[in-house]
Z-matrix of the N, CA and C atoms (Angstrom, degrees):
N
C 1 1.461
C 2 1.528 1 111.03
N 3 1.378 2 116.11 1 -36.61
C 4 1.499 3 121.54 2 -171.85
C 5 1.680 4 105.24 3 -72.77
N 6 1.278 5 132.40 4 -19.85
C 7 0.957 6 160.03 5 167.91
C 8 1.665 7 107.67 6 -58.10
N 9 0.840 8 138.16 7 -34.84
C 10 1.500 9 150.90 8 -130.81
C 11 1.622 10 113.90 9 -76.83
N 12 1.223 11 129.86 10 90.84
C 13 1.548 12 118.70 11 -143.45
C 14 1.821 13 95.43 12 -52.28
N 15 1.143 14 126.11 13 179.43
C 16 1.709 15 130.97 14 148.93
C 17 0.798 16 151.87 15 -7.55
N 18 1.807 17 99.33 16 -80.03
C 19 1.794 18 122.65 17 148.47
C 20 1.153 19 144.15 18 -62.46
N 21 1.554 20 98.10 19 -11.88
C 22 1.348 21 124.08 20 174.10
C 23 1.298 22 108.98 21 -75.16
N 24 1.667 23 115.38 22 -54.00
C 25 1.462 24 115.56 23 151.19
C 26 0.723 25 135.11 24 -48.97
N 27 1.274 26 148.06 25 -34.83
C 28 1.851 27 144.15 26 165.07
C 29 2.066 28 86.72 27 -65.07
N 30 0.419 29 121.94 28 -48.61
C 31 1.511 30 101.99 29 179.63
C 32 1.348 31 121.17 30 -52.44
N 33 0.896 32 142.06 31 -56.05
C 34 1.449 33 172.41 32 -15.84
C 35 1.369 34 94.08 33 146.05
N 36 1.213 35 121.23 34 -46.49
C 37 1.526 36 131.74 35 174.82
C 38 1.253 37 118.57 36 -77.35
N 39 1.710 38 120.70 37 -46.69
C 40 1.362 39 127.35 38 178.23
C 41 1.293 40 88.61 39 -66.77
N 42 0.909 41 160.60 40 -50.07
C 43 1.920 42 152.57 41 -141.88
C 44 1.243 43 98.22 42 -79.04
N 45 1.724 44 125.45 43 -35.52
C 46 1.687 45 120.93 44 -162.46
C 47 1.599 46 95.85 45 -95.10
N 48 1.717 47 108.75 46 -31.33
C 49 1.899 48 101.87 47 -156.49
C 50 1.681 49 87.86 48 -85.54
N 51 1.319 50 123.15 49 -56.59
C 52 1.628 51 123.21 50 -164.19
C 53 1.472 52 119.66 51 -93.38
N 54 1.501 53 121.61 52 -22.01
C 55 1.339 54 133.42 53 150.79
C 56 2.343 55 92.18 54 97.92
N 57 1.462 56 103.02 55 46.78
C 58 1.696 57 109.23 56 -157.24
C 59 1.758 58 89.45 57 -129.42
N 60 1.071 59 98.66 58 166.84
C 61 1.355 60 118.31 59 141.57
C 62 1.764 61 114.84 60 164.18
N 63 1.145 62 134.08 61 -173.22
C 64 1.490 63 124.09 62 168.93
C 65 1.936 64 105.25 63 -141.68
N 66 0.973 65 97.93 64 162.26
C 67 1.225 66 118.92 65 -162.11
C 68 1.484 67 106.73 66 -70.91
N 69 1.130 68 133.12 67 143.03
C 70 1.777 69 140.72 68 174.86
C 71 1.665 70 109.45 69 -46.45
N 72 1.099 71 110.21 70 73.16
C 73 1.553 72 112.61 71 169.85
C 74 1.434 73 103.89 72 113.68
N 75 1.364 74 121.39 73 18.39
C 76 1.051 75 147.12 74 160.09
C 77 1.980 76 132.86 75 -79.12
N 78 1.383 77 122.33 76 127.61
C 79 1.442 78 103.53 77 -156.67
C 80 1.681 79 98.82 78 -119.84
N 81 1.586 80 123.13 79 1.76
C 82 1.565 81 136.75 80 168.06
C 83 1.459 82 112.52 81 -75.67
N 84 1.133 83 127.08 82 138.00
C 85 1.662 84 123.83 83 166.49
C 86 1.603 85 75.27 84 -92.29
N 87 1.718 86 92.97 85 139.61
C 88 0.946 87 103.76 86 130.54
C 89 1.622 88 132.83 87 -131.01
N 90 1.470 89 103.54 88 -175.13
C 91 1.355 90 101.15 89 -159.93
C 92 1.555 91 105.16 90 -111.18
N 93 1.911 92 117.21 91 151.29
C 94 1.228 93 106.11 92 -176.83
C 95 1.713 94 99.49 93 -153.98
N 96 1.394 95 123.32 94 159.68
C 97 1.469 96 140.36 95 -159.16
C 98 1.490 97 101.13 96 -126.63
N 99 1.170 98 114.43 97 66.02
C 100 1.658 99 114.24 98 -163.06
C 101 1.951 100 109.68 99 -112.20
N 102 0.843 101 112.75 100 161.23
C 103 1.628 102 141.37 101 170.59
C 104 1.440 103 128.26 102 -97.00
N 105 1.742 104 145.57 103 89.27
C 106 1.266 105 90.73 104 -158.20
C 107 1.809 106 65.75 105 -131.20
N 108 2.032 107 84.75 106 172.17
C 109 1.525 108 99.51 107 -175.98
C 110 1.418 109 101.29 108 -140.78
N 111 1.057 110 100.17 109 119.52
C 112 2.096 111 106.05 110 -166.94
C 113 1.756 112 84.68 111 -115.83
N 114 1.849 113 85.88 112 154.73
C 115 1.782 114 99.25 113 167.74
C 116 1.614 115 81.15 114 -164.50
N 117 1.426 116 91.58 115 151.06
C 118 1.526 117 125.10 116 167.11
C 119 1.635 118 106.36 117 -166.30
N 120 1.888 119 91.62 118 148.71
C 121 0.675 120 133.92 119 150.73
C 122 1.958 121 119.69 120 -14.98
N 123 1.077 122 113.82 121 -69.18
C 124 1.117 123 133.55 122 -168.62
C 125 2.020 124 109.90 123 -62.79
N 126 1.548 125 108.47 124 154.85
C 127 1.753 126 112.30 125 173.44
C 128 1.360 127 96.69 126 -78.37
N 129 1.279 128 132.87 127 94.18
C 130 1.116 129 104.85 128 168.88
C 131 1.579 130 129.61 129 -81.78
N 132 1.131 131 120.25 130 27.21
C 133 1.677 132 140.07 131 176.98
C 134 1.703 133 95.48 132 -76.58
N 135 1.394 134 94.29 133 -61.91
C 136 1.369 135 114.54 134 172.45
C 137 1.814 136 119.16 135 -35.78
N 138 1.414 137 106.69 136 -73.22
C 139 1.448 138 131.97 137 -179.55
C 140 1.676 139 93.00 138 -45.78
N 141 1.460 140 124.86 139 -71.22
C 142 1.623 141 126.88 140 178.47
C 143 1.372 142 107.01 141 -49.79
N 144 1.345 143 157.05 142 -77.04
C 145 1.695 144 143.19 143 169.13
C 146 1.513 145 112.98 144 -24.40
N 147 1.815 146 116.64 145 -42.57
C 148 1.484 147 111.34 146 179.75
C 149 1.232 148 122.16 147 -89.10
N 150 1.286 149 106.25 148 8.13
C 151 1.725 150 116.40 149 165.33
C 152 1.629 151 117.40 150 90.30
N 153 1.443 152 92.91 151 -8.16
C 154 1.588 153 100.56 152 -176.83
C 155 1.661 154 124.83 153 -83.24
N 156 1.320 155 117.60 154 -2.33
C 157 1.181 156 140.45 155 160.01
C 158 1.693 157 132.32 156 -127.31
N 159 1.345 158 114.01 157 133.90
C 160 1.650 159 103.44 158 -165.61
C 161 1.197 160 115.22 159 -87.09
N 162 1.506 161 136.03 160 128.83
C 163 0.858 162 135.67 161 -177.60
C 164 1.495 163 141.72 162 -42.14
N 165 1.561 164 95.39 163 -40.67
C 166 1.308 165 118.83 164 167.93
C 167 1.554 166 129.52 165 -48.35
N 168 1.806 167 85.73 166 -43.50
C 169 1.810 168 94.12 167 167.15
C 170 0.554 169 119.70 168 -64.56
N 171 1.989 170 122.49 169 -54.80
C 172 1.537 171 122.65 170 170.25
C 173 1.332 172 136.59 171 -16.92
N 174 1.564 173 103.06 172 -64.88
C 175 1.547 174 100.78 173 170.85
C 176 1.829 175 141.94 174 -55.17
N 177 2.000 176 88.07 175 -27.84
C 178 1.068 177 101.64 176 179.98
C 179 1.709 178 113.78 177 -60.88
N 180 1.032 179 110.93 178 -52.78
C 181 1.449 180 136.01 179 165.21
C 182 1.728 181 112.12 180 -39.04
N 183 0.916 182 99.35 181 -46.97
C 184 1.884 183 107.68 182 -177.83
C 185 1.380 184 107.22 183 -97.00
N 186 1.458 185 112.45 184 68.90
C 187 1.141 186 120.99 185 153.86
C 188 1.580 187 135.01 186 -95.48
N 189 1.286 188 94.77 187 -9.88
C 190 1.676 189 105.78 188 178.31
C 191 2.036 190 87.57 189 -172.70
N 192 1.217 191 93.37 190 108.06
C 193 1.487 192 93.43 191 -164.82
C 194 1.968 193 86.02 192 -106.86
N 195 1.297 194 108.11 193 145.94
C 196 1.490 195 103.39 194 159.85
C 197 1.927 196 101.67 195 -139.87
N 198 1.191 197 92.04 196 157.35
C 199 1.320 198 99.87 197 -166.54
C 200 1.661 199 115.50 198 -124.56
N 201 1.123 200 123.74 199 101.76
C 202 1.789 201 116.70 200 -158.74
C 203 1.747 202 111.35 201 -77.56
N 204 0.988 203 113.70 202 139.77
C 205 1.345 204 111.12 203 -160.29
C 206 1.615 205 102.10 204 -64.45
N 207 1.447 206 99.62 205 161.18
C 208 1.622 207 104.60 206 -176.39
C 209 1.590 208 102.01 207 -81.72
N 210 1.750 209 105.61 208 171.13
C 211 1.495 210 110.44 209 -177.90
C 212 1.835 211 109.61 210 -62.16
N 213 1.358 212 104.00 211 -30.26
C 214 1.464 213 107.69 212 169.89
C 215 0.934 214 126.81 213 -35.85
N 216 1.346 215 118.68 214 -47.73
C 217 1.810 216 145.03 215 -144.23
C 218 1.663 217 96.39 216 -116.57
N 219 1.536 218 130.51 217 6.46
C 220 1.322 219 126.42 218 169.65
C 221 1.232 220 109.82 219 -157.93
N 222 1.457 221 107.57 220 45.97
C 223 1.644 222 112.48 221 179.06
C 224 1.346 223 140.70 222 -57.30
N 225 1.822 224 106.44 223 -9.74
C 226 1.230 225 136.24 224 160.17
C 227 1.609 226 104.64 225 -49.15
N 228 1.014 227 126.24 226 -45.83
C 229 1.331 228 131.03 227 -173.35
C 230 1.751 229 120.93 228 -84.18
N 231 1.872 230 91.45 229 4.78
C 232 1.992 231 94.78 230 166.81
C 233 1.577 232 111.56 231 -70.24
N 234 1.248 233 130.35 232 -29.22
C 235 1.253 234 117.41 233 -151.04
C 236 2.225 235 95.84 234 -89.66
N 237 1.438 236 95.17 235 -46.61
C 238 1.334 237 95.94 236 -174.20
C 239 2.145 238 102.29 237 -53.42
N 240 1.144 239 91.50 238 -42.10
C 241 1.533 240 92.97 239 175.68
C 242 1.674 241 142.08 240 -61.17
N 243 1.817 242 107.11 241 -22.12
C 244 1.109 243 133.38 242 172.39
C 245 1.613 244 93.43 243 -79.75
N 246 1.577 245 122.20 244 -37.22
C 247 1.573 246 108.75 245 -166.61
C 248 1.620 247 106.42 246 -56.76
N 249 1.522 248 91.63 247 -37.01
C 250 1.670 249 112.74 248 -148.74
C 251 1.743 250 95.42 249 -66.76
N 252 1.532 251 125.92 250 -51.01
C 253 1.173 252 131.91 251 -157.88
C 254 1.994 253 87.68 252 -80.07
N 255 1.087 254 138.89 253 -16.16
C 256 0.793 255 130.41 254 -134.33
C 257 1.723 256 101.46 255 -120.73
N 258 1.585 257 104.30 256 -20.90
C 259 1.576 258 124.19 257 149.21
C 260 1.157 259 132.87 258 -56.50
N 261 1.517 260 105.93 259 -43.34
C 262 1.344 261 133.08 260 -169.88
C 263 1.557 262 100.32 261 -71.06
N 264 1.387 263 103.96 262 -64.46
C 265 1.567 264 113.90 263 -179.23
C 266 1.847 265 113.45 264 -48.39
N 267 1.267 266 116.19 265 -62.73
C 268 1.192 267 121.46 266 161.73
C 269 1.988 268 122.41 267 -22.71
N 270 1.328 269 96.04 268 -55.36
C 271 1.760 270 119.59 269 -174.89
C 272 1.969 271 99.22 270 -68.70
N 273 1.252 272 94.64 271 -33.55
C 274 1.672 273 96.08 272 -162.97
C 275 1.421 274 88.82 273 -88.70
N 276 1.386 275 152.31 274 -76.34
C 277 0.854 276 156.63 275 178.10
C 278 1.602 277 136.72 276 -49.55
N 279 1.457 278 105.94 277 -19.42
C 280 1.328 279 124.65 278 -178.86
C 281 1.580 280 108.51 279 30.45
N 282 1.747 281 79.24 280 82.74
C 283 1.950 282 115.24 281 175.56
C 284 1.343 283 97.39 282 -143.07
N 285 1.380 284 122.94 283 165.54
C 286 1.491 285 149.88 284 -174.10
C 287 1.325 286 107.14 285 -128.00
N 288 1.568 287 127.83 286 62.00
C 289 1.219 288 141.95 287 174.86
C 290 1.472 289 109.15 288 -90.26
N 291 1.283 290 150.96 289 79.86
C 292 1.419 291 148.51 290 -141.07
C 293 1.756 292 115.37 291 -140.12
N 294 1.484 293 97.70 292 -26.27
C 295 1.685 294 102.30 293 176.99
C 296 1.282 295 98.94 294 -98.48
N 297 1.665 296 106.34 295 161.77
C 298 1.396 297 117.65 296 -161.87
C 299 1.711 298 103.69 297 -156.30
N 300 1.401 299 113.64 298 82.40
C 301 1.400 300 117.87 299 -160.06
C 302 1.400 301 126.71 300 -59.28
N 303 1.302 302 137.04 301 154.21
C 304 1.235 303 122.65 302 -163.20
C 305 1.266 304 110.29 303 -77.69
N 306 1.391 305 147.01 304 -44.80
C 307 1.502 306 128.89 305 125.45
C 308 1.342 307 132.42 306 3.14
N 309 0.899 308 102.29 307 -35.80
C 310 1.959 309 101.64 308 -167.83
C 311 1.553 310 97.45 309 -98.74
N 312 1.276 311 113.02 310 -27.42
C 313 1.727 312 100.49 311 -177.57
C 314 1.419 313 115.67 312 -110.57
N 315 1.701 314 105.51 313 -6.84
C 316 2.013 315 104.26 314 163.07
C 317 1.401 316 86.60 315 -63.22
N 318 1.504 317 128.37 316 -63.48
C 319 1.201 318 119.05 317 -163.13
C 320 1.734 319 128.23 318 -41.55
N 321 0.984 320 114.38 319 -31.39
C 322 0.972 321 143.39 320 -144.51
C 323 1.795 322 102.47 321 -102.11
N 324 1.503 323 108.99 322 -46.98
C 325 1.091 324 115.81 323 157.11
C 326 1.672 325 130.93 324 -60.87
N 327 1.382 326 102.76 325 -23.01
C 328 1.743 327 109.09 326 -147.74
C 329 1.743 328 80.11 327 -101.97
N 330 1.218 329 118.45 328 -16.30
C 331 1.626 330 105.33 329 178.49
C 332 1.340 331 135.41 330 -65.85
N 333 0.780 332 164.33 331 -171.50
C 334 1.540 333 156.86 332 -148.99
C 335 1.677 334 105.33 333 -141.46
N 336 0.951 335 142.34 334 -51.54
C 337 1.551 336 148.20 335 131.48
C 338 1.540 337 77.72 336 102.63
N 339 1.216 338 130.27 337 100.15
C 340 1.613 339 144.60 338 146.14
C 341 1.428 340 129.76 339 -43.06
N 342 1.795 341 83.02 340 -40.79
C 343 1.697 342 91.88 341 -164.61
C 344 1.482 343 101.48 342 -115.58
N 345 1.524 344 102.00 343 37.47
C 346 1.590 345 104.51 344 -174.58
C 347 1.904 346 122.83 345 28.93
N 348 1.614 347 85.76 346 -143.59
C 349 1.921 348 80.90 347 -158.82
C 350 1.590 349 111.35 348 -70.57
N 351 1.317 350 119.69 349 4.59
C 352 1.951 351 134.63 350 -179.54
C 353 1.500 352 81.07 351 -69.69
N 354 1.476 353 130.61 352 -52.30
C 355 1.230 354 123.88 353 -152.64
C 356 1.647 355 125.97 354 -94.30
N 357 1.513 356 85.87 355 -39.19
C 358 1.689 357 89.47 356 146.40
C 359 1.541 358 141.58 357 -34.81
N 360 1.701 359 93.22 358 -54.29
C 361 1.701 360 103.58 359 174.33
C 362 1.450 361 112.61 360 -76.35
N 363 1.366 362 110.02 361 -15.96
C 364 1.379 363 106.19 362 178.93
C 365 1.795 364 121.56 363 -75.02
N 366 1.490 365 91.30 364 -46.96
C 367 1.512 366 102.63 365 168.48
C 368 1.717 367 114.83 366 -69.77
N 369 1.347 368 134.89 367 -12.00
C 370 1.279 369 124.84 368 -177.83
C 371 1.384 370 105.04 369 -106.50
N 372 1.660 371 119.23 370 0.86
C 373 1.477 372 119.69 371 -174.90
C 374 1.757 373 86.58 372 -92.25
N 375 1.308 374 109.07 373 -39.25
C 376 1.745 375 120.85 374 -172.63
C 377 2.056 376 94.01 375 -47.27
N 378 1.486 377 89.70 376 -76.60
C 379 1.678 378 98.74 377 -173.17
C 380 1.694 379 98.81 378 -47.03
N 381 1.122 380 156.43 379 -55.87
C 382 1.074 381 149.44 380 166.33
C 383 1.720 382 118.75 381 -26.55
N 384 0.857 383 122.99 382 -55.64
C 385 1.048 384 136.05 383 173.27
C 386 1.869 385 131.57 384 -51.80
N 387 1.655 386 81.33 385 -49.79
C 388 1.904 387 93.59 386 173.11
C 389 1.934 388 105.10 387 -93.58
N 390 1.391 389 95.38 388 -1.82
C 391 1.590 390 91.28 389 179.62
C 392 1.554 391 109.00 390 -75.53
N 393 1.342 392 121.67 391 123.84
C 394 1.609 393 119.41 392 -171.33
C 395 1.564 394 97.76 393 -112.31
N 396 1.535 395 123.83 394 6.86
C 397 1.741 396 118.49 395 177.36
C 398 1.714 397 98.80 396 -111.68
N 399 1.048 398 107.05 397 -166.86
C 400 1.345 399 130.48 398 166.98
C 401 1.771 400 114.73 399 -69.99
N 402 1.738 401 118.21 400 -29.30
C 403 1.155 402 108.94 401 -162.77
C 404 2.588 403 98.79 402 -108.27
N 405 1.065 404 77.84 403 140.45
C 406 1.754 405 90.65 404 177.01
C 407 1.709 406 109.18 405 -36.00
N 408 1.246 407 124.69 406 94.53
C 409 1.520 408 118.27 407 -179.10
C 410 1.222 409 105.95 408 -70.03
N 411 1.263 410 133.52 409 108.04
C 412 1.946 411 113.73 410 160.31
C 413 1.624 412 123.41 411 -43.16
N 414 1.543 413 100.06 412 -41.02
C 415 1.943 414 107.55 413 -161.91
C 416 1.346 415 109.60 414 41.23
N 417 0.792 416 145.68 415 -136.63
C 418 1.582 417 148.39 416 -95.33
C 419 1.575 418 99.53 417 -138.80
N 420 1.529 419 120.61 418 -31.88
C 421 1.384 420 131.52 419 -128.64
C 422 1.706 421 97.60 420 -93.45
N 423 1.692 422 122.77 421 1.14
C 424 1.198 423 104.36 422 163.19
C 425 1.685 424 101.81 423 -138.81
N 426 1.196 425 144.33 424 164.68
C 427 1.255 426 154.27 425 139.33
C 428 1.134 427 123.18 426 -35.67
N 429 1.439 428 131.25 427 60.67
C 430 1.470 429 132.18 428 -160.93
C 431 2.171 430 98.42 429 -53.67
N 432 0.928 431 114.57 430 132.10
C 433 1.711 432 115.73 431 -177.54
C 434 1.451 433 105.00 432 -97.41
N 435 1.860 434 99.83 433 112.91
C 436 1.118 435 101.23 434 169.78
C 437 1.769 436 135.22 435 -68.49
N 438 1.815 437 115.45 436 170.28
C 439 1.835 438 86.38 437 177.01
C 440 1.052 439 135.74 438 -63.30
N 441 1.110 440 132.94 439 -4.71
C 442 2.027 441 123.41 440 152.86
C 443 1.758 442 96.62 441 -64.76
N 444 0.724 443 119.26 442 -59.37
C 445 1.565 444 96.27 443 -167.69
C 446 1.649 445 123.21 444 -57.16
N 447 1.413 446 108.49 445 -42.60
C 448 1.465 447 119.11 446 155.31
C 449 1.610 448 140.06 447 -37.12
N 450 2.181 449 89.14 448 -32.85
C 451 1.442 450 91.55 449 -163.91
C 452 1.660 451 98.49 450 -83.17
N 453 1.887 452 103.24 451 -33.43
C 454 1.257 453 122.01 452 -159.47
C 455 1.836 454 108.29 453 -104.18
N 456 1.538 455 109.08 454 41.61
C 457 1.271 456 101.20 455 -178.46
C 458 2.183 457 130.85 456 -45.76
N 459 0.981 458 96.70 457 -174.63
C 460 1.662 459 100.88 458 175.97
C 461 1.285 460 104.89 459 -69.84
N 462 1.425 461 147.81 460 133.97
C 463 1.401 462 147.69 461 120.18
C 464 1.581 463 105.92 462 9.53
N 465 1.255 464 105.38 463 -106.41
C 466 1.309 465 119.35 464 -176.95
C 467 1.390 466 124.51 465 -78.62
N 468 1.765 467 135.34 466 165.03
C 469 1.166 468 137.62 467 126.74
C 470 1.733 469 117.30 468 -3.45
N 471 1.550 470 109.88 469 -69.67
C 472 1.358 471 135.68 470 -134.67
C 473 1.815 472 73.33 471 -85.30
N 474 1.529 473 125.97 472 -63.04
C 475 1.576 474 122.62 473 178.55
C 476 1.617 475 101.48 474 -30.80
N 477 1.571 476 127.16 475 -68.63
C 478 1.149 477 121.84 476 -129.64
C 479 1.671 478 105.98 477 -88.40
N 480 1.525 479 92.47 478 -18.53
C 481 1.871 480 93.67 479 162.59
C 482 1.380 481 116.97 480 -73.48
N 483 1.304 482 120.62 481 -46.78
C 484 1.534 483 130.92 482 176.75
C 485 1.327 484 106.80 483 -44.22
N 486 1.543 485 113.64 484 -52.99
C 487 2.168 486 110.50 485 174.91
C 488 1.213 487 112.57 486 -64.34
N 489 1.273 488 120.80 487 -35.82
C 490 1.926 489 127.97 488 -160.67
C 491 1.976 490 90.53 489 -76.21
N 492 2.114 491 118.54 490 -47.78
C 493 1.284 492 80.86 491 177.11
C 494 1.099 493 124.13 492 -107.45
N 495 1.222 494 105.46 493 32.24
C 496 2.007 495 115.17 494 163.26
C 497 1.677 496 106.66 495 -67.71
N 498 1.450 497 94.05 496 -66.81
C 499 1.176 498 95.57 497 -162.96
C 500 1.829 499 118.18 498 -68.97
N 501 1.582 500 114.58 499 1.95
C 502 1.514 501 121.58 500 179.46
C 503 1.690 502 95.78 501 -107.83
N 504 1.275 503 116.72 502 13.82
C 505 1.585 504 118.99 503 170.74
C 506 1.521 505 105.31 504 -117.66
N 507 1.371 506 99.56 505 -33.12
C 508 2.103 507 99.96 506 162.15
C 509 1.159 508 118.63 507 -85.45
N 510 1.382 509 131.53 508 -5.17
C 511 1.139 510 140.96 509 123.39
C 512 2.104 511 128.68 510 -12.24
N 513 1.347 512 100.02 511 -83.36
C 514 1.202 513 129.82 512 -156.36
C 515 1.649 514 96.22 513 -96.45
N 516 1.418 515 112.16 514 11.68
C 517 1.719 516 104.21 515 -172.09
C 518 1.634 517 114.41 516 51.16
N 519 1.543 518 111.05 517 43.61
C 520 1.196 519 114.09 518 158.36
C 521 1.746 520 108.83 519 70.89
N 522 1.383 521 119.18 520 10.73
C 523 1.400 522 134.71 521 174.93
C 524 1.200 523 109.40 522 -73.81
N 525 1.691 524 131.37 523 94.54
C 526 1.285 525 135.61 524 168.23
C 527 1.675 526 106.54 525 -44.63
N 528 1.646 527 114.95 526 -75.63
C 529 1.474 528 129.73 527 -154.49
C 530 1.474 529 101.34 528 -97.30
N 531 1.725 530 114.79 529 159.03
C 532 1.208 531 129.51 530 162.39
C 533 1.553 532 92.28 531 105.71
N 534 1.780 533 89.27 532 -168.79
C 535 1.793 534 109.80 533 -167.52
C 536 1.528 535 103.42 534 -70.84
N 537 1.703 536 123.26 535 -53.39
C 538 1.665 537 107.91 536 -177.90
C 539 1.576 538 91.12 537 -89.28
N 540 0.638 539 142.36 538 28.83
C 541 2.035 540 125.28 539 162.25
C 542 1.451 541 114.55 540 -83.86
N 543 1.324 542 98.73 541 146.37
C 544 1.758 543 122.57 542 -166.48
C 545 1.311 544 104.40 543 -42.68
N 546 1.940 545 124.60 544 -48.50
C 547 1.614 546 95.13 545 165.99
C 548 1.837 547 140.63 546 -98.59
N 549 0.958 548 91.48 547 27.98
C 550 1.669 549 108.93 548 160.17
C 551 1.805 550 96.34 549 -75.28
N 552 1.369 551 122.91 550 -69.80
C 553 0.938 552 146.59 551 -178.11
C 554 2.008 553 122.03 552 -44.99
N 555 1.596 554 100.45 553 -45.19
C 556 1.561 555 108.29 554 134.45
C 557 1.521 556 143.19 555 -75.22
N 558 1.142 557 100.88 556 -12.93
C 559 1.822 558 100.28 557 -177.96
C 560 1.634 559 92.08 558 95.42
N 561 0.802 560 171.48 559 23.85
C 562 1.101 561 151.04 560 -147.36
C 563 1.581 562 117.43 561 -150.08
N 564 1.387 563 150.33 562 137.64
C 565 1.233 564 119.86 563 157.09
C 566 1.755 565 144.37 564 -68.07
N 567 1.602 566 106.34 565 154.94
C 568 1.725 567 82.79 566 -168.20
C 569 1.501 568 126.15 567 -78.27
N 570 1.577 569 116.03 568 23.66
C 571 1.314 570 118.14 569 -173.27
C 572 1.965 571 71.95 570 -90.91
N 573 1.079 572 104.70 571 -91.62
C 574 1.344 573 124.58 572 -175.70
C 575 2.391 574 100.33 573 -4.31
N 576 1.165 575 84.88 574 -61.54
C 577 1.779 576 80.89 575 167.96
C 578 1.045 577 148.45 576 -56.16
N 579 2.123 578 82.00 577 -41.01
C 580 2.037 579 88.13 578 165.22
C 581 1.614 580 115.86 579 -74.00
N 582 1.532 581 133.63 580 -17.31
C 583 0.912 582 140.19 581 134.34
C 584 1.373 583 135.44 582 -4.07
N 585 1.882 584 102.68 583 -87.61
C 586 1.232 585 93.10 584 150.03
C 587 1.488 586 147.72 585 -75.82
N 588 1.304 587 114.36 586 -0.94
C 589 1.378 588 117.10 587 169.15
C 590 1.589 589 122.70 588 -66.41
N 591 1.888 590 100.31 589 -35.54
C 592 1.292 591 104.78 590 156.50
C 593 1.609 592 136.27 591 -39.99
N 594 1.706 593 86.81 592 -78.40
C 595 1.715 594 88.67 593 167.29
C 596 1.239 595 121.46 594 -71.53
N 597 1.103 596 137.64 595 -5.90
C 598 1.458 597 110.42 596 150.44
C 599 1.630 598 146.12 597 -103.51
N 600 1.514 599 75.84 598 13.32
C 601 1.667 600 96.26 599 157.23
C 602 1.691 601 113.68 600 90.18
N 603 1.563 602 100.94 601 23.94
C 604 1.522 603 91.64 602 -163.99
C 605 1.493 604 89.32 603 -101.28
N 606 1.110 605 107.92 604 172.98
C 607 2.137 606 132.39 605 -165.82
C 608 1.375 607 86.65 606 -168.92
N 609 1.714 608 94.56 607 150.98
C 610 1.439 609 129.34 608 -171.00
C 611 1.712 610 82.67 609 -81.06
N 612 1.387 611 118.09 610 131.07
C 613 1.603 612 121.50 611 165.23
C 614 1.949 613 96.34 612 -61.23
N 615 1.239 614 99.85 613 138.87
C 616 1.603 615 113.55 614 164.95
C 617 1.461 616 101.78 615 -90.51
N 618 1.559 617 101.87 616 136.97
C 619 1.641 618 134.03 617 -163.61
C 620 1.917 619 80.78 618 -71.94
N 621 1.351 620 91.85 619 151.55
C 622 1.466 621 110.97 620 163.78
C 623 1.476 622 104.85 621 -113.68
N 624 1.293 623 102.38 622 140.41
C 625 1.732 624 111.48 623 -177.80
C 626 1.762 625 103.67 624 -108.89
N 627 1.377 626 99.48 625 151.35
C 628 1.600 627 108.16 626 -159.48
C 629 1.622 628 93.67 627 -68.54
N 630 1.213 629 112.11 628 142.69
C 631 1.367 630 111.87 629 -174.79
C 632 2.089 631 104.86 630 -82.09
N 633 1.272 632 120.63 631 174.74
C 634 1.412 633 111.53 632 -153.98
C 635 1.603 634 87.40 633 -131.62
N 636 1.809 635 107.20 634 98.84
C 637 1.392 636 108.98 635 169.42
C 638 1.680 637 131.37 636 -45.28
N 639 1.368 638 88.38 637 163.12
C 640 2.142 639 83.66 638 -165.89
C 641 1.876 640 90.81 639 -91.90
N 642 1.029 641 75.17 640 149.96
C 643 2.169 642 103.19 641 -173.24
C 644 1.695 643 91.81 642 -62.48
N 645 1.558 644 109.16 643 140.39
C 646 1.294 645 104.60 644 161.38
C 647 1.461 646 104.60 645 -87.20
N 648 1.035 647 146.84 646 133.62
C 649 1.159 648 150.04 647 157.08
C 650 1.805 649 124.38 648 -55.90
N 651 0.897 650 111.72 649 -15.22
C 652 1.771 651 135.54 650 179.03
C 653 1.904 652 84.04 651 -89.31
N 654 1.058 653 144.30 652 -28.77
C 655 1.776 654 130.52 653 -179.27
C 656 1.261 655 120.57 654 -105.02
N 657 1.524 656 122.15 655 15.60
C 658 1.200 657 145.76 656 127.14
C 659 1.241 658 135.34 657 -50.03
């Protein structure tokens, strides 16, 4: 829905406000008694301030909005989910990847996952891949958190995304887009990042330049 070109929206609108529309090369209104239930991906709070969605629709649309909790907020549900992606991979690939070490899934649990379960499967298709035994290799592909970080977690949700894409933008030298940029590197796309970088308030720090000592005048 967040996706939704323009015109598509002025359509989209007459169908919910007047209950009309006519067919693509079509010269009848017709008339219709419809229900509709849209979801995306996308903030669309966000999308309406950046002009890329009309407001008008918005509201129409947010009449009973529900919102499914993020992978963060039901992390109980990583392990059944690593089995699931991890079947699939096996079936598609015809491999016997089946153990899943207790290391690899504290880790796995204790992560913060930004880009929810898109990113999950992305990172366990990754470990799949460099795994050359029978058991799920993690390698490299998350920040295992040592005990200060464990003891002294984030406050909030909203904290622990803000560090995860700081630190995958100090990563990448602050590279939003492309192959090494921060969301290649999240799973995620970089509209979707500059997004959240917006609302959560993050900016590239501006470089400080070496300041330019005063001349002795006596080395003249």
């Amino acid at each position: 829905m967040g996706d939704l070109p323009a015109d598509a929206q002025v359509k989209l609108l007459r169908v919910l406000q007047n209950g009309e529309f006519e067919r693509v090369g079509g010269s009848r209104t017709i008339h219709v008694d419809v229900r509709v239930v849209a979801a995306t991906h996308q903030d669309l709070d966000e999308a309406v301030h950046g002009g890329r969605f009309r407001s008008d629709l918005f509201y129409r649309l947010n009449v009973f909005p529900i919102r499914p909790p993020t992978l963060a907020e039901r992390k109980e549900d990583i392990p059944a989910l690593v089995r699931s992606f991890l079947h699939k991979l096996n079936m598609k690939f015809g491999r016997r990847i089946e153990s899943i070490p207790r290391a690899t899934l504290d880790a796995l649990m204790a992560y913060s996952w930004p880009g929810n379960v898109r990113e999950l499967r992305n990172i366990v298709e990754r470990c799949f891949i460099v795994s050359s035994g029978s058991s799920l290799e993690l390698g490299e592909w998350l920040v295992v958190p040592d005990r200060t970080t464990l003891a002294n977690p984030p406050a909030t949700l909203e904290e622990a995304q803000r560090e995860h894409i700081v630190d995958a933008l100090e990563r990448t030298a602050w590279r939003v887009s492309g192959e090494r940029g921060a969301a290649r590197l999240l799973g995620i796309k970089p509209t979707t990042l500059e997004a959240r970088m917006k609302k959560l308030g993050i900016v590239r720090p501006s470089r400080t330049l070496p300041q330019r000592l005063p001349t002795d005048p006596t080395l003249h």
